[in-house]
C-alpha angles and dihedrals in degrees: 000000000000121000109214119186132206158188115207128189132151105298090238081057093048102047109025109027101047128041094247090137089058091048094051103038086058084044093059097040087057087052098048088047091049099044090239117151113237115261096177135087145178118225133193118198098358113216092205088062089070101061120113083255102073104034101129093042084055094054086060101047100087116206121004112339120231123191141198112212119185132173089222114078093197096066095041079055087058101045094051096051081040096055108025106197114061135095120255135207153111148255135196111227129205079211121096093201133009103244093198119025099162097054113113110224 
């Protein structure tokens, strides 16, 4: 099992009101510098939002929800004082990897 971690707000929140592109675009630069394989990713429309375990996280997400999910629970720490106003959590995953982060469903 795989423990992801998150932070989850409405998607306009996510990616107009606040500069996330900028944060994970340096995110990624520093990655990519250090050799480090990506561990982040921006959802649209989690599916995992809409288990019976985050119902009432859910409720208060307005619009379409959007997520970050991230494997390193440092970073989703920082995103969350960074941002303010998101919901935070985790999951545990089967998966060994996510295939397609990047898939809205």
């Amino acid at each position: 099992m795989i423990t992801y971690f998150f932070v989850a707000a409405s998607k306009k929140f996510l990616t107009v009101e606040e500069p996330l592109e900028e944060i994970l675009k340096e995110r990624t630069r520093n990655y990519r510098e250090n050799n480090k394989e990506i561990d982040f990713w921006l959802l649209e429309n989690p599916s995992f939002l809409k288990s019976s375990k985050f119902v009432d996280l859910s409720a208060k997400i307005p619009n379409t929800p959007a997520a970050v999910i991230s494997t390193d629970k440092k970073f989703i720490t920082f995103l969350k004082l960074r941002l303010e106003f998101v919901a935070v959590g985790e999951f545990e995953s089967p998966n060994a990897e996510i295939t397609d982060p990047f898939k809205v469903e």
